[in-house]
C-alpha positions as CSV (number, residue, x, y, z in Angstrom):
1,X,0.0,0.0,0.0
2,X,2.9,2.2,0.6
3,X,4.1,1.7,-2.4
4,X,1.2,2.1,-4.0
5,X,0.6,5.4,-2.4
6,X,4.0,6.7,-3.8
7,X,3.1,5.7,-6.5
8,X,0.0,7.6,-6.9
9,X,1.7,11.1,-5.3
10,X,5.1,10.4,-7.6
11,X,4.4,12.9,-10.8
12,X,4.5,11.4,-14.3
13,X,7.7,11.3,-16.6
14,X,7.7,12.8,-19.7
15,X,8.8,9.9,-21.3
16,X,5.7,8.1,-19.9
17,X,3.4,9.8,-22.0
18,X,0.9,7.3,-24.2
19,X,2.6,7.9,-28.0
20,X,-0.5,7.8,-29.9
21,X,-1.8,10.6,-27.2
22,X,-3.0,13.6,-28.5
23,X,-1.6,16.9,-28.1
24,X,-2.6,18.4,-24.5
25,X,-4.8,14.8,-23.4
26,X,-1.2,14.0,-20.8
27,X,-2.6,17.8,-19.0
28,X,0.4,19.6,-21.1
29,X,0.3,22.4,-23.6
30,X,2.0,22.4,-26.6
31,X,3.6,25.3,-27.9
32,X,1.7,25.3,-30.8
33,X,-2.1,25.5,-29.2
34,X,-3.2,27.0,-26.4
35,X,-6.1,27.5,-24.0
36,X,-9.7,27.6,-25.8
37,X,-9.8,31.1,-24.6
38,X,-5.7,32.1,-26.3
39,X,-7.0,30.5,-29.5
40,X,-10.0,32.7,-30.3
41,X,-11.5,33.7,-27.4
42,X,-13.9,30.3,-27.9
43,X,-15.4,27.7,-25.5
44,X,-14.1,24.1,-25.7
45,X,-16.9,21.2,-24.2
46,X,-14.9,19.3,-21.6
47,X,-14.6,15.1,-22.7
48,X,-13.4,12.5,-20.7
49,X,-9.9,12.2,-21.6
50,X,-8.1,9.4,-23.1
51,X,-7.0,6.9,-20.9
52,X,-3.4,5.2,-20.7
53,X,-0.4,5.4,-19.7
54,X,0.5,8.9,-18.0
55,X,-3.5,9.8,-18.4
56,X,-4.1,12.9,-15.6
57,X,-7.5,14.7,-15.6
58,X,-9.2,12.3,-12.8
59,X,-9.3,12.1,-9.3
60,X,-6.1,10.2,-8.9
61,X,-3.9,7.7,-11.7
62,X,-5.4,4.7,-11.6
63,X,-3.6,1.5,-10.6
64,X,-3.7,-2.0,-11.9
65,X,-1.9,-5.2,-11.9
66,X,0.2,-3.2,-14.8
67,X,1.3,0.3,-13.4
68,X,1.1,2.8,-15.7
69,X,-0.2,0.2,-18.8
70,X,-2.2,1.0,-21.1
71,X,-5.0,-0.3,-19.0
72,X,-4.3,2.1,-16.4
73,X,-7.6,4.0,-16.3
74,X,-9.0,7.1,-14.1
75,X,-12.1,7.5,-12.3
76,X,-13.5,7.9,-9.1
77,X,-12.6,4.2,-7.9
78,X,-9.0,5.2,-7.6
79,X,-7.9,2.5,-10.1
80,X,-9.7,-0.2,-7.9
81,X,-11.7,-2.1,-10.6
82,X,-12.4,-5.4,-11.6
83,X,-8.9,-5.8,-13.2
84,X,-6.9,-5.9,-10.3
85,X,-5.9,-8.8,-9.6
86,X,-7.3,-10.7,-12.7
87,X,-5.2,-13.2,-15.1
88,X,-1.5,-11.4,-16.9
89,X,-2.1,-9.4,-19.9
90,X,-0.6,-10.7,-22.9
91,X,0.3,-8.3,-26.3
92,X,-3.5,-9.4,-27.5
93,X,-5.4,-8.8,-24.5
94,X,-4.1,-5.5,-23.9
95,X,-6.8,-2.9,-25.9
96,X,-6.4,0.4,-25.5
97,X,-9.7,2.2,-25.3
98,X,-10.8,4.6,-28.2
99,X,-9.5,7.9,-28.1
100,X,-12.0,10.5,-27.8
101,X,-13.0,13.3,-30.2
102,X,-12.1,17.4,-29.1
103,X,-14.8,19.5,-30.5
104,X,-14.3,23.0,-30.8
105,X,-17.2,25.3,-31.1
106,X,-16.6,28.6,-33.3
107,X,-16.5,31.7,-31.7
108,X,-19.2,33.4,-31.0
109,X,-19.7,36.8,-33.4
110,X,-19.8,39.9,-31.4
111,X,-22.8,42.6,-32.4
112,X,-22.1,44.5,-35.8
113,X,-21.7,48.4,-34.8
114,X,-22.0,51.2,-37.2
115,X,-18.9,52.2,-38.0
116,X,-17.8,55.8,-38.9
117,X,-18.0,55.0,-42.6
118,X,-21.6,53.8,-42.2
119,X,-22.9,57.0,-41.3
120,X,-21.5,58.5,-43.8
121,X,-22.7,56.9,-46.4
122,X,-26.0,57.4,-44.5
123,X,-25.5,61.3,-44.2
124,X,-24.9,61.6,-47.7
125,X,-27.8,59.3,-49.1
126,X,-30.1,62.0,-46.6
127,X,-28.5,64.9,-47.9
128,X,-28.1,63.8,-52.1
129,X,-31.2,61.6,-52.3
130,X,-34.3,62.1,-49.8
131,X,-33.8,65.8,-49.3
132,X,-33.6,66.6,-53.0
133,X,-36.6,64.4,-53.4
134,X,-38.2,66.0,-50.4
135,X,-38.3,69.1,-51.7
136,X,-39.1,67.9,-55.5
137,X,-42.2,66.1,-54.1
138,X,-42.9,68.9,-51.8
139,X,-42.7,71.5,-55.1
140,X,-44.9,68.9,-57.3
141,X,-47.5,68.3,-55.2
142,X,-47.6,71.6,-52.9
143,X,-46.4,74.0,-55.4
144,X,-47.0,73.7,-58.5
145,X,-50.1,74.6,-60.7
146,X,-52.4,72.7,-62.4
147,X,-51.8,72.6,-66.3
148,X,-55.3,71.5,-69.2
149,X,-54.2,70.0,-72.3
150,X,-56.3,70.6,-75.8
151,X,-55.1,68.3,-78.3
152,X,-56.1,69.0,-82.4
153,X,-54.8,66.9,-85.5
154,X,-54.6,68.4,-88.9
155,X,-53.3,67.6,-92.4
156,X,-52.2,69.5,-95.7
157,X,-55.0,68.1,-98.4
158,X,-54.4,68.5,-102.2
159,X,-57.0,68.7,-104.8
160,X,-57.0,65.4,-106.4
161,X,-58.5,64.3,-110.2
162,X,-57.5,64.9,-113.4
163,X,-57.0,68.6,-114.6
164,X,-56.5,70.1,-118.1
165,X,-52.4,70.2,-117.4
166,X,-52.6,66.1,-117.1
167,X,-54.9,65.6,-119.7
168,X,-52.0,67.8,-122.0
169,X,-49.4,65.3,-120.9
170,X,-48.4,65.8,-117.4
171,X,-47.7,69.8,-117.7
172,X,-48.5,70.2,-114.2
173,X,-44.4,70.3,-113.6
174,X,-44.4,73.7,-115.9
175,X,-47.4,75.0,-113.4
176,X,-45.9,74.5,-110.4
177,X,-48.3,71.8,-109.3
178,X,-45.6,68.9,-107.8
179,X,-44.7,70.7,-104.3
180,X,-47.7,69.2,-102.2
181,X,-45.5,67.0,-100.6
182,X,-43.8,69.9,-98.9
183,X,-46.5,71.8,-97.5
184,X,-46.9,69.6,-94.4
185,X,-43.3,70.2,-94.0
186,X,-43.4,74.0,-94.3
187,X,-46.1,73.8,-91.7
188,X,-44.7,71.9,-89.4
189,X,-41.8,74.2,-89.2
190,X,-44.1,77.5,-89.1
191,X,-46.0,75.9,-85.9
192,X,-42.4,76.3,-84.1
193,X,-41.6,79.4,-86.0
194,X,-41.3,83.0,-83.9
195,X,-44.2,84.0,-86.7
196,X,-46.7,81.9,-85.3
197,X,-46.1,83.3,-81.8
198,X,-46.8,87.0,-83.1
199,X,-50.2,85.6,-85.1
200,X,-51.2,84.1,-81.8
201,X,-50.2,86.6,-79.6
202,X,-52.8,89.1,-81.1
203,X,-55.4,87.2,-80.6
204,X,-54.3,85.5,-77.2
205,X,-52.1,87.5,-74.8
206,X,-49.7,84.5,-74.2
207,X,-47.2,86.4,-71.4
208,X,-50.3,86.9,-69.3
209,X,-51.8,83.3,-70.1
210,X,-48.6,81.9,-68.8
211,X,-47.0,84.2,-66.3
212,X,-50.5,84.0,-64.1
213,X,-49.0,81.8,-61.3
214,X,-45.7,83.3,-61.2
215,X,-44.1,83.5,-58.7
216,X,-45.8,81.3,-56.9
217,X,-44.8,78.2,-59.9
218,X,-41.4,80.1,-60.8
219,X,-40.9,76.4,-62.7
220,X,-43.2,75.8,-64.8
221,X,-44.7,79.1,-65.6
222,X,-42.9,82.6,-67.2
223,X,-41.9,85.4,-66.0
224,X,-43.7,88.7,-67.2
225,X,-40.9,90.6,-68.7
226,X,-40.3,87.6,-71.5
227,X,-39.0,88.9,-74.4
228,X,-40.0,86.9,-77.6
229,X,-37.1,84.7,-77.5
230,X,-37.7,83.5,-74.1
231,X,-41.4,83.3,-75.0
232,X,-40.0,81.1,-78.4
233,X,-38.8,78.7,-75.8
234,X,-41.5,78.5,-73.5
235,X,-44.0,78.6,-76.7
236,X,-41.9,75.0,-77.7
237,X,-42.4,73.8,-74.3
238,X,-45.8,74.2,-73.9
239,X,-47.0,72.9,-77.6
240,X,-45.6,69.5,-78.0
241,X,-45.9,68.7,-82.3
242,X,-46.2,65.2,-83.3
243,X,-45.8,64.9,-87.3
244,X,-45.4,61.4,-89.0
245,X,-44.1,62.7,-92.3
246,X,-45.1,59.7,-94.4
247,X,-48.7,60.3,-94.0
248,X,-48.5,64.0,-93.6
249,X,-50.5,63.8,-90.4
250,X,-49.6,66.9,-87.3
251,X,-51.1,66.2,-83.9
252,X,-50.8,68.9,-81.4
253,X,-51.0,69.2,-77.2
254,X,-51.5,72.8,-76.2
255,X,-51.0,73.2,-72.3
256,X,-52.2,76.2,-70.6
257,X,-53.2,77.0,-66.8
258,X,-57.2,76.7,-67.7
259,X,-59.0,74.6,-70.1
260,X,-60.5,77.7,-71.6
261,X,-57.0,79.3,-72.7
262,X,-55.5,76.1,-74.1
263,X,-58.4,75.5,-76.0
264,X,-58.1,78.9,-77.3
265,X,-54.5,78.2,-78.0
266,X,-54.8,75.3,-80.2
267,X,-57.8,77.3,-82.1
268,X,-55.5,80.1,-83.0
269,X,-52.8,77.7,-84.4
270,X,-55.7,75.6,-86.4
271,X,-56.6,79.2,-87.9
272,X,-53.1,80.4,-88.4
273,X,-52.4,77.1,-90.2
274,X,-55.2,77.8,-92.3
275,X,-54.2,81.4,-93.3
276,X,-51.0,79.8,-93.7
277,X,-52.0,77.0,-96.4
278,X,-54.1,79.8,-97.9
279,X,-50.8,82.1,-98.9
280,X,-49.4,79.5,-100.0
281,X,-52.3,79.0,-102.5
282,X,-52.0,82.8,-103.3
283,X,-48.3,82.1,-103.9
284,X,-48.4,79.0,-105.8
285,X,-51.0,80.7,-108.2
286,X,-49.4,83.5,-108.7
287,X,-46.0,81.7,-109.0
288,X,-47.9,79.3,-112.0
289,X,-49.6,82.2,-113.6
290,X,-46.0,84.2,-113.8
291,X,-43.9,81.5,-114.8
292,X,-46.2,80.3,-117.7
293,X,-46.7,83.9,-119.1
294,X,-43.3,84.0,-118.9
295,X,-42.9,81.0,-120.7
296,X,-45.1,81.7,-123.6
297,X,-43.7,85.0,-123.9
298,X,-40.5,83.5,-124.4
299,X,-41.8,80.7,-127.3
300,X,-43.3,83.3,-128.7
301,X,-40.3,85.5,-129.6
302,X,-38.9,82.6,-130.6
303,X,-41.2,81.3,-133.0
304,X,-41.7,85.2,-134.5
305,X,-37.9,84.9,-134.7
306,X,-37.7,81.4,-136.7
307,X,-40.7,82.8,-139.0
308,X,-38.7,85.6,-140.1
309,X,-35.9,83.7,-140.9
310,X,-37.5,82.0,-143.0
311,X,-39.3,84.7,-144.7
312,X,-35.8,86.6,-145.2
313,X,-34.6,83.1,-146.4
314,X,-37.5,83.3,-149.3
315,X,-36.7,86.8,-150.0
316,X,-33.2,86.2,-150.2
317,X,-33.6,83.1,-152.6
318,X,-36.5,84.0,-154.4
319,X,-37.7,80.8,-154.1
320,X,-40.4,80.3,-152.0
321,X,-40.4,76.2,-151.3
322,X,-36.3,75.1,-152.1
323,X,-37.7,71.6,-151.9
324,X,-40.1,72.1,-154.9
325,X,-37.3,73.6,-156.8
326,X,-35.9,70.6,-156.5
327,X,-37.9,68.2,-157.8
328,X,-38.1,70.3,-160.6
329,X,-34.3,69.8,-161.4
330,X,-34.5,66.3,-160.1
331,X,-37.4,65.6,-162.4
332,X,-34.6,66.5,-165.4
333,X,-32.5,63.7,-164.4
334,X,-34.8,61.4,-164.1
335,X,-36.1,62.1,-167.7
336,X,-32.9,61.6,-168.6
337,X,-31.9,58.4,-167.0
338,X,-35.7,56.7,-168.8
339,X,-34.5,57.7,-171.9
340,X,-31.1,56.4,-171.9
341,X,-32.6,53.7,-170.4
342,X,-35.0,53.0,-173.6
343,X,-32.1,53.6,-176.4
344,X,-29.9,51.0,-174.4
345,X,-32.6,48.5,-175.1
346,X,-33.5,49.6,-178.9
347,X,-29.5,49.4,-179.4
348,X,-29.5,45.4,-178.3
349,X,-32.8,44.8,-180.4
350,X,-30.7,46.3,-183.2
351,X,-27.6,44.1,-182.8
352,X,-30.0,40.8,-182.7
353,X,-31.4,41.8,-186.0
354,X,-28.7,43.4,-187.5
355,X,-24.7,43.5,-187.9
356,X,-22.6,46.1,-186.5
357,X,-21.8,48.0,-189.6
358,X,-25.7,49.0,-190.0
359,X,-26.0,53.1,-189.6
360,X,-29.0,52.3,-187.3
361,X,-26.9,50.6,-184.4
362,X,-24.2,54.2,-185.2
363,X,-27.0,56.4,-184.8
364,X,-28.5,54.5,-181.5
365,X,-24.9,54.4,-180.0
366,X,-24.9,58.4,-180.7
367,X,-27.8,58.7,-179.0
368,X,-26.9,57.2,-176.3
369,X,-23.7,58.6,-175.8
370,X,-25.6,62.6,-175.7
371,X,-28.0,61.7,-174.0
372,X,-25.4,60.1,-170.8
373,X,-23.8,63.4,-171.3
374,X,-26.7,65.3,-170.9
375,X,-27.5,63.4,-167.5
376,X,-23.9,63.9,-166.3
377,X,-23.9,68.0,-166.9
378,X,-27.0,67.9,-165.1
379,X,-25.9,66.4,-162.5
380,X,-22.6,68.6,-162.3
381,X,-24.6,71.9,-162.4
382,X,-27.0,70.5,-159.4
383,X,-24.2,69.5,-157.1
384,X,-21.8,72.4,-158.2
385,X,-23.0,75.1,-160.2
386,X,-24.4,78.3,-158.0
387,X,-28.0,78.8,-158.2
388,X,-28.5,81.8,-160.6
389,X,-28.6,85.1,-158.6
390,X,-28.0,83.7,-155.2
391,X,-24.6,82.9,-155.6
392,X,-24.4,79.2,-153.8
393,X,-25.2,75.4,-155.0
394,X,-28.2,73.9,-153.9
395,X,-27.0,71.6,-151.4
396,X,-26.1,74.4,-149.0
397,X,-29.3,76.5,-150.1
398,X,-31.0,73.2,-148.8
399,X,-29.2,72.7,-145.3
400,X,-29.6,76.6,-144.9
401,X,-33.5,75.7,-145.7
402,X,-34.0,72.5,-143.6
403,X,-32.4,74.3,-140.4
404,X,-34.7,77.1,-140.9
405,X,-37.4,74.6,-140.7
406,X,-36.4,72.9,-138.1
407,X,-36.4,76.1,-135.5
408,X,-39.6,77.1,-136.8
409,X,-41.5,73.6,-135.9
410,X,-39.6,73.4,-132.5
411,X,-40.8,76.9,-131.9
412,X,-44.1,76.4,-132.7
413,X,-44.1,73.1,-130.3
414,X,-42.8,75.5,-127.6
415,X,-45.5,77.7,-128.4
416,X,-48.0,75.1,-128.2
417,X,-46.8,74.1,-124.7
418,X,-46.5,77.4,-123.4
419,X,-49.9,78.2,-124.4
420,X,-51.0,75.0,-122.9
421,X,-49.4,75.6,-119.6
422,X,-51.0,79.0,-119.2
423,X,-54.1,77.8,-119.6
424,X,-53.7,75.0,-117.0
425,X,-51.8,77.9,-114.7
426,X,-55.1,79.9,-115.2
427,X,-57.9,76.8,-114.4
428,X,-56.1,76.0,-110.8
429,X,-55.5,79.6,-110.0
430,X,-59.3,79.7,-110.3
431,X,-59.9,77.1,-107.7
432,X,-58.3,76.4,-104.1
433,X,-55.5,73.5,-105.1
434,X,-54.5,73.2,-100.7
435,X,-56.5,73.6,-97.9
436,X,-56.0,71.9,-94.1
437,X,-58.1,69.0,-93.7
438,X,-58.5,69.1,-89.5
439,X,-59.7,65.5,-88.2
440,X,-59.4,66.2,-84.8
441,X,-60.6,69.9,-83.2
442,X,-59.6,72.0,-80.5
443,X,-60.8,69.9,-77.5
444,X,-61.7,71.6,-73.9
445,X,-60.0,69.5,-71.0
446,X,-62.2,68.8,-68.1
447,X,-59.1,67.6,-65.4
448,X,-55.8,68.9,-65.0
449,X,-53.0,66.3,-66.4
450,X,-50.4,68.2,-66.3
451,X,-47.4,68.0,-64.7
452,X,-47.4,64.3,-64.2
453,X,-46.4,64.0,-60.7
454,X,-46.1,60.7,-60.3
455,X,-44.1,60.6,-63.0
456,X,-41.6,63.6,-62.4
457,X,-41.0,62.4,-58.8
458,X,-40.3,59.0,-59.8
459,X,-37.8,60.1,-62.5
460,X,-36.7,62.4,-59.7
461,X,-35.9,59.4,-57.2
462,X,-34.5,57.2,-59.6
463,X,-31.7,59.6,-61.4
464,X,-30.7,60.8,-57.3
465,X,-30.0,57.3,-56.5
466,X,-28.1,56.3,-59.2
467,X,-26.3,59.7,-59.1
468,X,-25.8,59.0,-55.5
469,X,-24.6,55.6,-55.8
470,X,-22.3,56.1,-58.8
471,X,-20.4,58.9,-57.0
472,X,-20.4,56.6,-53.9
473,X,-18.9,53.7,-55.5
474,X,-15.9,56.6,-57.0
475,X,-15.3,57.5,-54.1
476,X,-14.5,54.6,-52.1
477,X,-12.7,53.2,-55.5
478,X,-10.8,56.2,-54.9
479,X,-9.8,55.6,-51.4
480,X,-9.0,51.9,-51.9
481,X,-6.1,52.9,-54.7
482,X,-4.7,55.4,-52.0
């Protein structure tokens, strides 16, 4: 028992530790690990500890009939167990018990805290985002005045069917007549024009129409001392133009503090487009009627100048028709060549009936011989010899004629057309040819849609934040490069 006892108190040897122990089960710290609390601050679940040789942890090392074995376990019954005492242990009867796991629970997060940062980014979302949109909501829905829309739709109509310019072969291009296409175009452009606003303006008093809730709506209505540029601006603010150019169609939204005025608005444009399409009727007719006096003033100096010509031409000549004369001398020849053609054949009816020394086949040979000199002189003085008292051949007499004809008939075609076009200029400046065709009228608003609040502060909120955001995210990139 003595011993025993001794050998309880005596401490273990280092060398006596269990090999297969792990680190810190023989009650020692390694160097590498440390308490639960040194390693993170954690909480480690106590476990019974491995028991073996050099095993600590219990109330005192247990004792056995192998001191310090393997078997040597811990507890409460001091080592005193059923072993003691019991048969030798041999290499296979000695089984260590299994070692048990360690478990380490994870340390426990501490509260997150707003962090100087954090409120930052706070501040400035308060002061870039919500107050801005504050106030915008604030001026849309506390501020601002209710605006009436009058809507209208219009068109630039041309007369359509045939007219006497067609019928003539298309001459409407000499009258003027293939600009419709334009006109919607031309209006479009006078609707934002500073003319329009002065046409308006005396019928409607615009700068008091709009400049009624100022100051109290500095945004979205003018100031009284607008001069007629500023008023230009506002004008293109206020009426919004929707053209479609391939059907010609213009739709317009008027906006005015009262229903009244706008609708009063879009009734002066309608009527100033009207007196619009109606000068440019005036125009275009008086345009057609110039151009094709004009034009058959010009073809007919022309044609007066290709007549005389030719009547100096005649008087020059003294021949009145140079192509008559001609088949007169050409009529000659041709005499000529039928009867040198008829003593050809009695001179080879001779020679069948007769032998060459006959006088009859001499004097048909004689004849023939004048009568191919005849033909050849004739033909000399006709393509060399000057015409007697005009003192040039015939074939320059006859290009000098045929080029004198020529101008003549293409100056009495120009005449023709001329003469046509006028008439066609003079039937459609005798009837309207444009007028605006309006398919939708003025129309009198009965609720305010105008400004679109829900809209506007939504737009509002949306650009803020991404404004916001986007210079947040620049300048923390910012501060992470420095």
């Amino acid at each position: 028992m003595q011993n025993d006892d001794k050998a309880r108190k005596a401490p273990p040897k280092d060398d006596e530790t269990a090999p297969d122990a792990p680190p810190g089960e023989d009650g020692t710290s390694s160097p590498d690990s440390g308490t639960p609390a040194e390693q993170g601050g954690g909480q480690v679940t106590p476990l019974p500890r491995k028991a073996g040789a050099g095993g600590q942890g219990g109330a005192a090392k247990g004792q056995g009939p192998a001191k310090g074995g393997p078997q040597g376990g811990q507890g409460p019954n001091k080592g005193q167990g059923p072993n003691k005492g019991g048969p030798k242990k041999g290499p296979q009867q000695q089984q260590a018990a299994p070692a048990a796991e360690v478990v380490e629970v994870a340390p426990v997060a501490s509260p997150a805290r707003m962090q100087k940062r954090h409120w930052g980014l706070v501040t400035s979302f308060v002061l870039a985002v919500l107050l801005p949109l504050a106030l915008v909501s604030i001026y849309l829905w506390g501020v601002s005045v209710d605006q009436y829309a009058s809507r209208t739709g219009f068109t630039v109509r041309q007369e359509e069917g045939g007219t006497a310019s067609e019928l003539l072969g298309g001459l409407s291009q000499f009258t003027g007549g293939g600009g419709g296409q334009s006109n919607p175009d031309i209006l479009y452009e006078f609707i934002q024009s500073q003319d329009i606003i002065t046409a308006v303006n005396e019928d409607v008093n615009l700068i008091e129409a709009y400049s009624g809730p100022w100051p109290n709506d500095p945004i979205f209505s003018l100031w009284p001392s607008a001069s007629i540029e500023e008023l230009l601006w506002y004008w293109q603010r206020m009426v919004r133009i929707s053209y479609d150019q391939s059907t010609g169609l213009i739709e317009l939204r008027v906006l005015a503090f009262s229903a009244d005025t706008a609708q009063r608005i879009a009734q002066a444009i309608v009527a100033e487009s009207q007196s619009k399409v109606n000068a440019l009727n005036a125009e275009e007719r008086e345009d057609s009627l110039r151009y094709a006096e004009e034009d058959l003033a010009e073809a007919e100096t022309r044609l007066r100048e290709a007549r005389q010509a030719l009547t100096a031409f005649r008087s020059r000549t003294q021949i009145v028709d140079p192509e008559a004369e001609i088949q007169g001398q050409m009529g000659v020849v041709n005499n000529l060549q039928e009867q040198l053609a008829s003593a050809l054949i009695e001179l080879d009816l001779l020679r069948e009936d007769t032998n060459s020394s006959d006088p009859r086949v001499a004097q048909a040979r004689r004849r023939i011989e004048v009568i191919r000199g005849r033909l050849a002189s004739e033909r000399q003085s006709f393509a060399q010899d000057e015409v007697a008292g005009i003192g040039t051949d015939y074939p320059t007499l006859i290009e000098e004629y045929e080029g004198l004809t020529v101008d003549r008939e293409f100056a009495e075609e120009s005449y023709r057309a001329a003469l046509a076009a006028l008439d066609a200029a003079r039937e459609r400046a005798a009837r309207q040819t444009l007028y605006l065709a309006t398919f939708i009228r003025p129309t009198l608003a009965e609720t305010a849609e105008y400004p679109r609040r829900f809209m506007l502060t939504g737009l509002a909120a949306l650009f803020l934040a991404m404004g916001w955001a986007i210079l947040a995210l620049v300048y923390y990139s910012i501060r992470d490069r420095q």
